[in-house]
Each structure stands twice: as C-alpha cells, then as structure tokens.
C-alpha positions as CSV (number, residue, x, y, z in Angstrom):
1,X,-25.8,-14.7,-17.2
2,X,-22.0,-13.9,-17.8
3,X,-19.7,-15.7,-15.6
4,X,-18.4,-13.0,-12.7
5,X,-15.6,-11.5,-12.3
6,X,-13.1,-13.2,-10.3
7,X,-10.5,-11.7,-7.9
8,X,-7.8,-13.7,-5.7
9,X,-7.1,-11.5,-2.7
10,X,-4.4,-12.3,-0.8
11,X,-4.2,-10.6,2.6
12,X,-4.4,-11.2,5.9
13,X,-7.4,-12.7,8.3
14,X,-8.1,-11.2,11.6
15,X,-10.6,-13.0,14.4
16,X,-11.7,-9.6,15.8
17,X,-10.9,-6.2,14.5
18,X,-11.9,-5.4,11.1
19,X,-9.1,-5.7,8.3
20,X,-7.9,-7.7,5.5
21,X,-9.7,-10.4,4.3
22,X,-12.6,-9.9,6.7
23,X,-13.2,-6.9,4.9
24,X,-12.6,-8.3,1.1
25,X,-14.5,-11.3,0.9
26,X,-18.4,-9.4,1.7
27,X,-17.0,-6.3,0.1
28,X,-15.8,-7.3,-3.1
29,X,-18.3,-10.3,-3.6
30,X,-21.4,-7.6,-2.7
31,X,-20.1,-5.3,-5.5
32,X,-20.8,-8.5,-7.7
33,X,-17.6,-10.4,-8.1
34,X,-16.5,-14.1,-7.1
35,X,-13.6,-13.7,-4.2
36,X,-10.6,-16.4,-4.1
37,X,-9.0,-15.8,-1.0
38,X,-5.5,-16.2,-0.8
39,X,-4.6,-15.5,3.5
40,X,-0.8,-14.3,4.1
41,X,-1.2,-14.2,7.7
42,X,-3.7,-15.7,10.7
43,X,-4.4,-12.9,13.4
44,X,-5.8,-13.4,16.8
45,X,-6.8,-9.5,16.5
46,X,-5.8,-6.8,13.9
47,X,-2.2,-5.5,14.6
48,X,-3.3,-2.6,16.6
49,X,-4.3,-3.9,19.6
50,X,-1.3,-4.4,21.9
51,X,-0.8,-8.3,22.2
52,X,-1.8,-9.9,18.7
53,X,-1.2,-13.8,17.9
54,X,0.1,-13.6,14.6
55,X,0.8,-17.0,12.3
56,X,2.7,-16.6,9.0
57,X,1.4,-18.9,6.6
58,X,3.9,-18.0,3.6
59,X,5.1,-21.6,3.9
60,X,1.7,-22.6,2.2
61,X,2.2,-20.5,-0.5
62,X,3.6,-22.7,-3.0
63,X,1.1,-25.5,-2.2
64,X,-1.6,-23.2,-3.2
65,X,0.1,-22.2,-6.4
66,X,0.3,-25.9,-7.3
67,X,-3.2,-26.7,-6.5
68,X,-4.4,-24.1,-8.4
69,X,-2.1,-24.9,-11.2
70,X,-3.8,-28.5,-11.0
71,X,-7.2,-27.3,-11.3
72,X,-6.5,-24.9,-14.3
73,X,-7.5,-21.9,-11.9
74,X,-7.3,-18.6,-13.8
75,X,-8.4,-14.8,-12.4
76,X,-9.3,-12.0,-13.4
77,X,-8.0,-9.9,-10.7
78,X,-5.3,-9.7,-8.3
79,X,-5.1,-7.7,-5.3
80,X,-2.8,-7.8,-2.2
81,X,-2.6,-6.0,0.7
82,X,-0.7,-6.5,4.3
83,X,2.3,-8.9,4.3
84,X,3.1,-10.5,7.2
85,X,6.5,-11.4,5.9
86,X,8.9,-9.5,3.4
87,X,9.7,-12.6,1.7
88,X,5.8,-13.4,0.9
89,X,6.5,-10.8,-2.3
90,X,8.4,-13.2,-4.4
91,X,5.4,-16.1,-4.8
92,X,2.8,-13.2,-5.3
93,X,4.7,-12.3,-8.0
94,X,4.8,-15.7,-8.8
95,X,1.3,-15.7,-8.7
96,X,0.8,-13.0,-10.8
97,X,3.4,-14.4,-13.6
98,X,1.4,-17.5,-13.6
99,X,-2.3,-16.7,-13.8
100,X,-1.7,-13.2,-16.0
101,X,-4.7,-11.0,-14.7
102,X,-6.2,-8.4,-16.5
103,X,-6.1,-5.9,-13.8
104,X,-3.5,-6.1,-10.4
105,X,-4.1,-4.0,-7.8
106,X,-1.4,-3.3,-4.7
107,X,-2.5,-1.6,-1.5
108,X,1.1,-1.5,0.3
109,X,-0.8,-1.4,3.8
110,X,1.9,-1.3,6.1
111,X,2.3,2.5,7.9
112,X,0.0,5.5,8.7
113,X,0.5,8.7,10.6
114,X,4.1,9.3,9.6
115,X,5.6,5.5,10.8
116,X,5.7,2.0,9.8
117,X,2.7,-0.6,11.7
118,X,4.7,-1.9,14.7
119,X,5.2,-5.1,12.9
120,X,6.5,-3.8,9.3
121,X,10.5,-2.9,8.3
122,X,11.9,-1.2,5.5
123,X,12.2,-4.4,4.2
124,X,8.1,-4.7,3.9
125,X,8.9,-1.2,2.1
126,X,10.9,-2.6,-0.6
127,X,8.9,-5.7,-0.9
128,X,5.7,-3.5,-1.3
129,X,7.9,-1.5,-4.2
130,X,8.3,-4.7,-6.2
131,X,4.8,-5.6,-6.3
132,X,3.6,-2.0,-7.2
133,X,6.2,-2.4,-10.4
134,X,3.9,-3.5,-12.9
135,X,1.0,-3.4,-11.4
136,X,-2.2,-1.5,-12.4
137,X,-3.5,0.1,-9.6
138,X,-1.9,0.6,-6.0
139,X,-3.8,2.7,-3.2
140,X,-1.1,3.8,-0.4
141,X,-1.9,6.5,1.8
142,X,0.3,9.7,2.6
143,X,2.7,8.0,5.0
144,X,2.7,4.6,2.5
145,X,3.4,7.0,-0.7
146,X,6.2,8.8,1.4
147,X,8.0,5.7,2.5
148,X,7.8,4.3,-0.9
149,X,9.2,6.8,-2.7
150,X,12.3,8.2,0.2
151,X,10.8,11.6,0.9
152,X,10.5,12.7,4.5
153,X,6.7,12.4,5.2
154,X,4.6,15.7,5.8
155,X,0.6,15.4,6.4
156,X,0.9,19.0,4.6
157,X,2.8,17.9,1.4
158,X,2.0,20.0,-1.7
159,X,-0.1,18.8,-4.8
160,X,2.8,19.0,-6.9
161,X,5.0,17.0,-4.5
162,X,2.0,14.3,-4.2
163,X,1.7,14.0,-7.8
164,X,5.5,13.7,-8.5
165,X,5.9,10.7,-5.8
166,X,2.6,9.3,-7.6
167,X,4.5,9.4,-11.1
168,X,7.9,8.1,-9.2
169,X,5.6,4.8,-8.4
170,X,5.1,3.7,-11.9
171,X,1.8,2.4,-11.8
172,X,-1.3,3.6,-14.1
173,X,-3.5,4.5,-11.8
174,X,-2.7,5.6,-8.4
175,X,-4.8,6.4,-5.5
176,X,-3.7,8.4,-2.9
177,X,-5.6,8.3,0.4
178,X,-5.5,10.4,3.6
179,X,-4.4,14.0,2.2
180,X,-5.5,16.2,5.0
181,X,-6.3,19.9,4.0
182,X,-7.8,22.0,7.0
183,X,-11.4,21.0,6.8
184,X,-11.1,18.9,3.9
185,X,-9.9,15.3,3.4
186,X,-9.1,14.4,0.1
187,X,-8.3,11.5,-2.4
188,X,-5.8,11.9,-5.2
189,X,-6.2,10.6,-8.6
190,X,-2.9,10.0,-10.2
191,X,-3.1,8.5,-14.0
192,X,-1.0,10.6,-16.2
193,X,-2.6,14.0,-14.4
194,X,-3.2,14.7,-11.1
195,X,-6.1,15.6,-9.3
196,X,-7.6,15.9,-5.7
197,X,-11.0,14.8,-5.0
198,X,-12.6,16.6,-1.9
199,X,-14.4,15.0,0.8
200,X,-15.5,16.3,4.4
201,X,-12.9,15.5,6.7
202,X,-14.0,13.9,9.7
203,X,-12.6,14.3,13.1
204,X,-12.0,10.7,14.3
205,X,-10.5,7.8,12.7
206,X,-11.2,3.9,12.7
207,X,-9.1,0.5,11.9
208,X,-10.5,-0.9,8.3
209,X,-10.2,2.4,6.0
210,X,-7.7,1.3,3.7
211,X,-9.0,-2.2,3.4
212,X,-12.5,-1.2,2.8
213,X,-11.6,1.2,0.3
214,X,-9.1,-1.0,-1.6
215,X,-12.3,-3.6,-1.9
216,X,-14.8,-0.7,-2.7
217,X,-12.1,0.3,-5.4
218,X,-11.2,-2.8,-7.0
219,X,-14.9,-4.2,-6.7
220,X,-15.8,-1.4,-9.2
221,X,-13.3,-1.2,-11.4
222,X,-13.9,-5.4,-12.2
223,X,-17.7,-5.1,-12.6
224,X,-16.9,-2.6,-15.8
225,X,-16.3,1.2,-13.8
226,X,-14.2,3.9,-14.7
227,X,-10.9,4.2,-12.2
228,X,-12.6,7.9,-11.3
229,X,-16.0,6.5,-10.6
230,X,-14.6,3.6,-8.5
231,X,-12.1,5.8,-6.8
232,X,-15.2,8.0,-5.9
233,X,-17.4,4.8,-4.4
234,X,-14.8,3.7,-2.6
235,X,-14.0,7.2,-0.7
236,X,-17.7,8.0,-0.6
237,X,-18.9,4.5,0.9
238,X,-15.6,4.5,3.2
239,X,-16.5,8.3,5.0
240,X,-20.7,7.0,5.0
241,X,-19.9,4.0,7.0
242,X,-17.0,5.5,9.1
243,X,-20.4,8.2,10.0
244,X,-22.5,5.3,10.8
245,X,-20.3,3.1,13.0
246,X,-19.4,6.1,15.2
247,X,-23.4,6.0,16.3
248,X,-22.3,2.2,17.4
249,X,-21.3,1.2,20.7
250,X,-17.3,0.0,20.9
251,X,-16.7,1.3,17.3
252,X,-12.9,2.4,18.1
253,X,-12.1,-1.7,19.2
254,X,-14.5,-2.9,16.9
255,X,-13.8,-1.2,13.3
256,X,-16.0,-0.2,10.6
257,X,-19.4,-1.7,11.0
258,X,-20.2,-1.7,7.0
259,X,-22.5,-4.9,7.3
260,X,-25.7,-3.3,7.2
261,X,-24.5,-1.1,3.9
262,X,-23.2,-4.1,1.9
263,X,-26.7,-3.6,-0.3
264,X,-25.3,-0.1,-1.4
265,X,-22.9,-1.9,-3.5
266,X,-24.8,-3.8,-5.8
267,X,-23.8,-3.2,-9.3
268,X,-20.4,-2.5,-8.5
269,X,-20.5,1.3,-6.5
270,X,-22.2,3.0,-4.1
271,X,-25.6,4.2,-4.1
272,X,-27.2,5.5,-1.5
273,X,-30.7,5.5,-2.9
C-alpha cells in the first residue's frame, strides 16, 4: 500500500457548532488522507452564537514549527482556513516556506452575506490576501471574493465581474462559492476560464458549508482528482447533507450533521451509490 497523502490543516477547533477543524479531521481523513492538525484558535462554540470563549493559540505556533522541524515532518498538503488573529499569517507562511507542499489550499473564511464575521477586520482581509499569493487553490465565497479584491459586494454580480475578481486573486485554481441566481445556486470554476456550475438552490442555510466543502475539495484533489471533479464532490456532498440535516432536530444550532455520510467519501469524492 502507498503511504497516504498527508495534509496539515490549520484552523480553528470549536466544542459545539460545526466548523474548522471539527469538520477537517473526519472529512479529509474519510476521503483517504492522513490529517496533521495544526489549531489557530480554541472555541467554546463557533463564532455565531452570541457569547463565544475564544483562545488564540498563535503563541504556540513557532513551537510547533520546531517540533516538526525536529522530527523531519514533511506534507503533502497545506490548507488553512479561519484566523483568529491577523498576525497568525506570517508563521503559516512560514510553514509553508519550510515544508514546500505540493499543493496549498486557502479558504479565507472570515465574512458572508455582504460583511466581515463579528470577530474579523480588514486586517484578517489582507492577511487572507497574502496567503492566497502563491497558493494553489483558495475557495472564498461571494462576500470573501468581494472583500478580497475592493469591489462593493453584490449577491447579483455578473459572470464576467466574478471571473475578473477570480483572475485579480492570482491563484490557479479558484473556487467560488455562494453565487445566487434565482432558483439556482452555483459554484464557479476559475482556472484560466471561467465557468459556473449549477446546483439547486436551497432555501435555508447552515453554519459548516464552507468548511465542509474546503475538506470535500482538498480531500479529492490529494487522493489524485481533477480540480473540476473535486470542486463537483465538494458542492454535491455539501447541498446532500445540508438536505439531510434539515430532517434533524436542532440542525440551525447544531450544523451540518455529515456523520452518517462520511462512507460516501471513500476513494476521495462523493458517491452516492
């Protein structure tokens, strides 16, 4: 057997409230890769309930580096996602400078719905725009891509508009989430041309998208995928367990219940079969 892929994902943990790192580690590790967390922040409760413990941990940072370094740790993947501090950019790009990965992926999870989380600035915005430079992949959503690239956010923005901020980011590949189009939702697909991919827009939302999809996404793209077939698991799995966890009791407090579904994963991307 081939050794497995190995990703260091470095986000946030959350004791209730499904997000970060809570999400990664089954994800990514049921699409048949090894996980190395790497936690930027502790969280009494994901940051949209209204009184949140939150403990920065970016003191730690260089410790882990240096163990690591000790052990001769190398990767084969880096993601990140939430930042509980600005200044937590610098050692990931440490990080990435020191263990070299084939393939870095940046989901700049800080804003939704036209505005920043309650607990970002526009300083998490230009941190976020240094670790999308040079990346390979990086999955904001509509407000994310907006705030990243200083136009005036619009949940009707054109095509042509999308696909121009998606150029102005400079990564490869990049995946644009939430695109709203009357009964449709859709995915772009930016990678030297721009496309929309169309899913069925569903008329609630849930804490966890963007992290689950990021893990869907990056799970299939280190197990040997395409970027398109990966980008389609991660939106297809993401709207099939959004489906399911509205049948569950508490699902707006309690997230994406994805669980039971982790077996769709195996071999890298979703199957329903």
């Amino acid at each position: 057997m081939n050794a497995l892929p190995r990703v260091v994902s470095a986000q946030a943990v959350a004791g209730f409230g499904k997000c970060g790192l809570g999400i990664a580690l089954p994800v990514i590790s049921s699409c048949g890769a090894e996980v190395c967390p790497l936690p930027t922040a502790v969280l009494s409760a994901n940051t949209s309930f209204p009184r949140v413990s939150l403990t920065d941990i970016s003191s730690k940072f260089s410790e882990w580096l240096e163990s690591w370094g000790d052990i001769g740790f190398e990767a084969d993947a880096l993601c990140s996602g939430f930042l509980s501090s600005p200044d937590q950019a610098e050692p990931l790009l440490e990080m990435r400078r020191l263990l070299n990965p084939k393939l870095v992926l940046v989901d700049p999870a800080m804003a939704d719905h036209g505005r920043l989380y309650r607990t970002c600035t526009d300083a998490h915005v230009a941190a976020q725009r240094r670790l999308i430079e040079g990346c390979d992949v990086t999955t904001p959503n509509l407000t994310e891509l907006c705030l990243l690239t200083d136009r005036d956010y619009r949940p009707d923005l054109s095509p042509d508009d999308i696909a121009l901020a998606a150029e102005a980011l400079g990564a490869p590949t990049v995946a644009v989430t939430g695109i709203e189009r009357g009964e449709e939702l859709r995915v772009g697909l930016y990678d030297g041309d721009y496309r929309e991919l169309r899913f069925k827009r569903l008329d609630f939302s849930m804490h966890g998208t963007g992290d689950l999809f990021a893990s869907v996404l990056i799970g299939g793209l280190v197990t040997g995928h395409s970027p398109k077939r990966s980008l389609i698991s991660a939106a297809e799995f993401t709207a099939f367990v959004m489906e399911q966890s509205r049948l569950l009791p508490d699902f707006p407090r309690r997230g994406l219940c994805f669980e039971p579904y982790l077996h769709m994963l195996s071999g890298g991307v979703f199957s329903s079969i």
